[in-house]
C-alpha positions in Angstrom: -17.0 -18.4 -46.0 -14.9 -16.8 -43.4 -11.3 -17.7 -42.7 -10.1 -16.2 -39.7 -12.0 -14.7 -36.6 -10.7 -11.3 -35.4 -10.6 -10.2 -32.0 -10.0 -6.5 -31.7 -11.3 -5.9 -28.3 -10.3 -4.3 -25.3 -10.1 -8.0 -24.1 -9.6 -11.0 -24.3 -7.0 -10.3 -26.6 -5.8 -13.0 -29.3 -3.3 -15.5 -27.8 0.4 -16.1 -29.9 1.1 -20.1 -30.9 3.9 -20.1 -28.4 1.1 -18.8 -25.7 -1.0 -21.3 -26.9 1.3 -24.2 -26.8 2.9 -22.9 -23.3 -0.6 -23.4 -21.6 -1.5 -26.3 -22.8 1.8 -28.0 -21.0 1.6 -31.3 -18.6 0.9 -30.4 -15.2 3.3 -29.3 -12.8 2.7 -29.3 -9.1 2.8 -25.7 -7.4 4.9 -26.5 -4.4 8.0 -28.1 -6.8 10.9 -27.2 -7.5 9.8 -27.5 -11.5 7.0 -24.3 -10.9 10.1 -23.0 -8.5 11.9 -22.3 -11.8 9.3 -20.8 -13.7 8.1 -18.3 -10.7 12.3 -17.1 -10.8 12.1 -16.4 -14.2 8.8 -14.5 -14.9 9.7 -12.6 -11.4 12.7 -11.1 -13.2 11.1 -10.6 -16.6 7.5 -8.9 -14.7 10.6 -6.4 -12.8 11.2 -5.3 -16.6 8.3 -4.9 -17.8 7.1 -2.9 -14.5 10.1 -0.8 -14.3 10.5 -1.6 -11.0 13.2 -3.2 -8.8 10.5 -4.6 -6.2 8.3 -7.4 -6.4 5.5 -8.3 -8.7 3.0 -10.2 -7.2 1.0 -12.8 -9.3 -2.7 -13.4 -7.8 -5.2 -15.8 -9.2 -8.0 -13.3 -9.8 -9.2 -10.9 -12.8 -7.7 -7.2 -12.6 -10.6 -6.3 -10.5 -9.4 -8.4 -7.9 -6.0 -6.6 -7.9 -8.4 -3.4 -7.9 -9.9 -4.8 -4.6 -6.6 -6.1 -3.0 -4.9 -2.7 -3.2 -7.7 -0.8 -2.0 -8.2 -3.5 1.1 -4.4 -3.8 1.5 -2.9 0.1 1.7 -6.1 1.8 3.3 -8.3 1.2 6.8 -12.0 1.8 7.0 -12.6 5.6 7.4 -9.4 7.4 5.8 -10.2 9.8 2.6 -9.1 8.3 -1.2 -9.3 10.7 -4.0 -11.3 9.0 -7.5 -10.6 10.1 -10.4 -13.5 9.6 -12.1 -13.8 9.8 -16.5 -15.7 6.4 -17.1 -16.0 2.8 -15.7 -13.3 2.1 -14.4 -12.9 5.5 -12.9 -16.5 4.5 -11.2 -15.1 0.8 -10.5 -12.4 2.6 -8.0 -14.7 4.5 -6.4 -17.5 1.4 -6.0 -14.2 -0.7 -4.8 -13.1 1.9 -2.1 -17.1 2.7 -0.9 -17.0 -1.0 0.0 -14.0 -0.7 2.1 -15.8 2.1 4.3 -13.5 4.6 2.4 -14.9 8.2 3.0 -14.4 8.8 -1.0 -13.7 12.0 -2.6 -14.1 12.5 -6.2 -12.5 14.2 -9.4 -15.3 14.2 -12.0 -13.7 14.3 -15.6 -16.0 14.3 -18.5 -15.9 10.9 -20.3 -13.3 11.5 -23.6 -10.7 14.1 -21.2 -7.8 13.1 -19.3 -7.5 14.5 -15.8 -5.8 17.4 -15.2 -3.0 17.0 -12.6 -2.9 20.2 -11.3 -6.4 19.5 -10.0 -5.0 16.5 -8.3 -2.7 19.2 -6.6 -5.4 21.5 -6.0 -7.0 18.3 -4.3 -4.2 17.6 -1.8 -3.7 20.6 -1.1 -6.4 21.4 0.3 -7.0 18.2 2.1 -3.6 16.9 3.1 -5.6 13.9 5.4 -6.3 12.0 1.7 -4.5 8.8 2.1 -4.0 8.2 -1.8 -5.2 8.5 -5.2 -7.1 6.1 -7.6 -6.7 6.5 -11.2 -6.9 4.9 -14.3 -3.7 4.6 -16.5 -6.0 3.7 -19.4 -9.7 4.6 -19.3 -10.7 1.0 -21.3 -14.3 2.5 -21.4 -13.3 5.8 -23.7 -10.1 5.2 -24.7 -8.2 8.0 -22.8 -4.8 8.0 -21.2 -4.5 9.5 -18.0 -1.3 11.6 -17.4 0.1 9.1 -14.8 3.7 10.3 -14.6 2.5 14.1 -14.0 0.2 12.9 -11.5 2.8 10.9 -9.8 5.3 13.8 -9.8 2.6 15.4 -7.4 1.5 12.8 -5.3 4.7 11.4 -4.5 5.5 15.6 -2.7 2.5 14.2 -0.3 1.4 11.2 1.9 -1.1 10.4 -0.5 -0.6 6.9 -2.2 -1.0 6.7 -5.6 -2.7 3.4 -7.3 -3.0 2.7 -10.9 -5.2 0.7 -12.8 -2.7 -0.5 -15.8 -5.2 -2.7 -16.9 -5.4 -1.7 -20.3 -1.6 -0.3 -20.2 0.7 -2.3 -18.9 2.4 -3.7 -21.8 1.0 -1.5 -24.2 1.8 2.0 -22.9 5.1 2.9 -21.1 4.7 2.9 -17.3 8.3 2.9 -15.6 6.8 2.2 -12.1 10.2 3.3 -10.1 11.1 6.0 -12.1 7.5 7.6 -12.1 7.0 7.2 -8.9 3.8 5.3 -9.0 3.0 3.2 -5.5 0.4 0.8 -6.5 0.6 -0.3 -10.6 -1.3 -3.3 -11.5 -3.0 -5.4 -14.8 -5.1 -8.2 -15.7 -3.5 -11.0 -18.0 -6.1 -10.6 -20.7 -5.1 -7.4 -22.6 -1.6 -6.2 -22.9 -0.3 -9.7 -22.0 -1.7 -11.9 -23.9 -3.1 -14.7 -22.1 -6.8 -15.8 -21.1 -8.4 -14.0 -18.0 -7.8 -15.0 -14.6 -4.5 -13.6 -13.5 -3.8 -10.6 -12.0 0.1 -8.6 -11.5 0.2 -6.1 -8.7 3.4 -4.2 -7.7 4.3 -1.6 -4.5 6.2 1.1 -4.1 8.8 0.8 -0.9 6.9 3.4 0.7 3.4 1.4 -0.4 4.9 -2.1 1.1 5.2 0.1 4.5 1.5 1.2 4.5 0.7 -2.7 3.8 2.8 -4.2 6.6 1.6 -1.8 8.9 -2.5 -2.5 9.2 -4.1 -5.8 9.0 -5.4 -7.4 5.6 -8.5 -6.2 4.8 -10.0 -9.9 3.8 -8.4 -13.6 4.3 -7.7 -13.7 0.5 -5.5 -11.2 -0.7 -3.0 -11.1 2.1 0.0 -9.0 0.4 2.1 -9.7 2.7 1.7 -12.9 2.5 2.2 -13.4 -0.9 5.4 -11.3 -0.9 7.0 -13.8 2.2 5.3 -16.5 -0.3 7.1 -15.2 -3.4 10.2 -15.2 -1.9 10.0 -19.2 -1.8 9.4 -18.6 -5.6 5.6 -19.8 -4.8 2.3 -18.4 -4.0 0.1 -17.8 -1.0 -2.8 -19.9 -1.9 -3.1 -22.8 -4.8 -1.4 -21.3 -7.6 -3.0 -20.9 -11.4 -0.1 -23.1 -13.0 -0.8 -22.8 -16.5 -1.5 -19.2 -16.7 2.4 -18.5 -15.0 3.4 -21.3 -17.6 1.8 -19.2 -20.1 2.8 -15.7 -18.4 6.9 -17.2 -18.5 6.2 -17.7 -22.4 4.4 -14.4 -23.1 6.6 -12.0 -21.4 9.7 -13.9 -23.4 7.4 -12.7 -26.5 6.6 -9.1 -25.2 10.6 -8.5 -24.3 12.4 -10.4 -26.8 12.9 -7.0 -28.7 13.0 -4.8 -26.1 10.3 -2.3 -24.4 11.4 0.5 -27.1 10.9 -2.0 -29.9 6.8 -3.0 -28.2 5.8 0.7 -27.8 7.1 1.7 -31.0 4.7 -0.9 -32.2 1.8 -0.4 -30.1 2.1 3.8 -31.2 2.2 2.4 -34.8 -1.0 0.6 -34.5 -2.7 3.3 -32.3 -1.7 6.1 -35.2 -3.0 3.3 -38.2 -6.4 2.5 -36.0 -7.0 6.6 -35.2 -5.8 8.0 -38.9 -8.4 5.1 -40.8 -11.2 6.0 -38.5 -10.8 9.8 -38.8 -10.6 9.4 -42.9 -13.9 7.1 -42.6 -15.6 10.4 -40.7 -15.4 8.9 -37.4 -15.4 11.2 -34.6 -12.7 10.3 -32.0 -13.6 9.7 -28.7 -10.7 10.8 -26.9 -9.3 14.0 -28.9 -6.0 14.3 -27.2 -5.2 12.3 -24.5 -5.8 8.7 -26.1 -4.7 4.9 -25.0 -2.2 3.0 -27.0 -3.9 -0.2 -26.9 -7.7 0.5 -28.2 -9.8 3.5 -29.6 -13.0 4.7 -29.4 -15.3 6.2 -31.8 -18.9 7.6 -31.7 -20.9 6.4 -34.6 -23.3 9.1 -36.8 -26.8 10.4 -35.6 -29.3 7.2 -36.5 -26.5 4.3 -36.6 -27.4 1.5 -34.1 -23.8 0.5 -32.8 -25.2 -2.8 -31.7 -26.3 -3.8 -35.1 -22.9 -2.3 -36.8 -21.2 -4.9 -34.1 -23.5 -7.9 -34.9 -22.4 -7.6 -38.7 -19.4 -7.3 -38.2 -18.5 -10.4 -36.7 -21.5 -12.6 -38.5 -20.1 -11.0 -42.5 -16.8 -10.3 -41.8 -15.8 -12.5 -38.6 -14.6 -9.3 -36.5 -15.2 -8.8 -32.6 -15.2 -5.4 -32.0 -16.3 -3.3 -28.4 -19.7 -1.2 -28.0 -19.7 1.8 -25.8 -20.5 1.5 -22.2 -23.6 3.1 -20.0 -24.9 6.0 -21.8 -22.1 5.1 -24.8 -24.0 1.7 -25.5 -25.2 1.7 -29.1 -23.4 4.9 -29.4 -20.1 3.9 -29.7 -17.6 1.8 -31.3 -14.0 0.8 -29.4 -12.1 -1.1 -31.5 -9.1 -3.0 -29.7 -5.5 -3.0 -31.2 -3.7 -4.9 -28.4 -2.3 -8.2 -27.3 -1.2 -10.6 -30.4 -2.7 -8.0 -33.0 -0.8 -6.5 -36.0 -1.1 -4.4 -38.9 -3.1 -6.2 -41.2 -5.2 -8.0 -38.3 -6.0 -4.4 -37.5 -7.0 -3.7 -41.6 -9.2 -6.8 -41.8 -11.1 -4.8 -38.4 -11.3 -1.5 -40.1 -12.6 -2.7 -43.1 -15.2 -5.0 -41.4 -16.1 -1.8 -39.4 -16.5 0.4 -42.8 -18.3 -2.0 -44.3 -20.7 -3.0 -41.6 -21.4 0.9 -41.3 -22.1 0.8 -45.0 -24.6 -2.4 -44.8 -26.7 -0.7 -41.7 -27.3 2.9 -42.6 -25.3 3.2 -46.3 -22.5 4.9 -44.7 -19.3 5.6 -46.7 -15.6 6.4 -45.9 -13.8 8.1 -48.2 -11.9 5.4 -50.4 -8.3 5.6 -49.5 -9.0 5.4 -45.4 -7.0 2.1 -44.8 -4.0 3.7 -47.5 -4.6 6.8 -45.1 -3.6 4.5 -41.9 -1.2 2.6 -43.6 0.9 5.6 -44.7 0.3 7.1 -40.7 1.4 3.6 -39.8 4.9 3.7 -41.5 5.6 7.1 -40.6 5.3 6.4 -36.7 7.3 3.7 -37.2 9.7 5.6 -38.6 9.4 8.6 -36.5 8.4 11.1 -38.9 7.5 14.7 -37.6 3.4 14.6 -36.7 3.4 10.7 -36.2 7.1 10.4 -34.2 6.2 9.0 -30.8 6.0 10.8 -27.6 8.7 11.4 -25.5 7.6 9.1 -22.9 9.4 6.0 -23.2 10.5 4.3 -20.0 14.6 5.3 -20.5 
């Protein structure tokens, strides 16, 4: 009999108690001075978590909305974009911008690679009339991190705009809006945050609020503007999602009481445990070099059906793990190490994985995998040389 279902996806993401019990509060109405206080306090505790000094904008949609509202807000019908493209997300951006009447350029990154930014360069340079660039901060459908601040230190030496999907990354992976440079960073409250789906943050740059306030709003919906006049009543344009903000105030107090340092040092840990375990089982790693913080990816051997691997997983063991996408699907495995998800949460997923690989084709990992992570996982906490973090934090 199982005891405890696992959800280590690249979301939904398990929900803490506190979350829980946050959302479930009486009703408040959204036009009150009650919500008033609650919209003051997650405004200031979103500005830390962004890195930024401006305003975050709450919207009542899923990340793709905050996709769609940046792409209708900062650009008019006929200017160029630059896509990076490396999975499907990268494609979302580009499907997003087509349908604004964007004339869409593209950078076509092999799925499991990271951009390089010098071709971003290499882009502007020789077409200085691109009005921005769309990229992923964390490709959720291959597990690769994109070099946003390098990227930003060359887009922010042109015109071009530069959006980023933090989706997946916000939260999990530092992303110091202001002090990168990024104009456009936005997420979805599923993942990093730790709440249900259906709310979406989105942030501009000064120089990105200018672009905004210039042109019309692309749609009647997401009016930035409008929500940033709105916000500044400490309220929302349209009806507002109550309980996810009540939830939001109560997550973020869980995400910062420690500090940013103290939640990257932890997400590293449990990207360095997840990657170490699934190389000792004889994984191949998706992404070799340039990998997320919040899930990883792994292809499965020649003549292993992924889909099966995932079905036993979660009817034997009670674990939710992630298939591959598009040409990935049956070929891969993504197993998600983000939201309300710690160390041994992350065990009970590896071993379900080993052993559902086991039950479908007799695969076996060597014995001491999950002592193998374990031993990766204390030495990134404790910065030793080969496992220390990067030097990337936000200060």
């Amino acid at each position: 009999m199982l005891n405890k279902f696992r959800l280590l996806t690249p979301g939904p993401t398990p929900l803490p108690e506190r979350v829980r019990l946050a959302l479930a509060r009486d009703m408040v109405h959204h036009r009150k001075k009650e919500f008033a206080a609650v919209m003051e306090r997650v405004q200031e505790r979103l500005r830390t978590l962004f890195g930024t000094q401006d305003t975050v904008l709450p919207l009542s949609c899923s990340g793709t909305g905050a996709m769609t509202a940046a792409v209708y807000s900062l650009f008019a019908p006929g200017q160029k974009v630059l896509v990076v493209e490396g999975g499907k997300f990268g494609q979302r951006w580009r499907e997003i911008a087509v349908s604004r009447g964007l004339d869409v350029r593209s950078i076509d990154v092999p799925w499991g690679q990271a951009v390089q930014p010098q071709a971003v360069a290499d882009a502007l340079r020789d077409d200085p009339s691109l009005a921005g660039v769309l990229l992923q901060h964390s490709e959720t459908s291959t597990g690769v991190l994109h070099p946003v601040r390098e990227v930003a230190a060359v887009t922010r030496k042109s015109a071009a705009l530069l959006l980023v999907d933090g989706i997946s990354a916000v939260g999990l992976t530092p992303c110091p809006m202001d002090q990168w440079g990024i104009d456009c960073l936005l997420t979805g409250s599923q993942k990093g945050l730790m709440l249900p789906p259906g709310l979406a943050l989105l942030a501009l740059s000064p120089r990105a609020w200018e672009r905004a306030e210039k042109q019309a709003p692309g749609c009647f919906y997401f009016n930035l503007p409008g929500e940033k006049a709105k916000l500044a009543q400490k309220q929302t344009l349209f009806t507002s999602p109550v309980n996810l903000i009540a939830g939001l105030d109560e997550s973020l107090a869980v995400l910062l009481e420690n500090g940013l340092d103290a939640l990257y040092a932890k997400q590293w840990a449990l990207t360095m445990l997840a990657r170490t375990s699934l190389a000792a089982m004889g994984l191949k790693l998706f992404a070799q070099t340039d990998f997320a913080w919040g899930i990883t990816s792994v292809l499965l051997p020649d003549g292993i059906d992924g889909r099966e691997v995932l079905r036993l997983a979660a009817e034997r063991h009670g674990v939710c793990l992630a298939g591959g996408q598009d040409h990935l699907k049956g070929r891969m495995v993504r197993v998600g190490h983000m939201g309300w998800v710690d160390w041994s949460d992350l065990l009970g997923g590896l071993y379900a994985l080993n052993q559902s690989l086991k039950d479908v084709g007799g695969y076996c990992a060597s014995r001491d995998y999950l002592e193998q992570g374990m031993a990766a996982y204390r030495a990134a906490l404790q910065g030793q040389p080969g496992q220390a973090l990067p030097p990337m934090l936000h200060s």
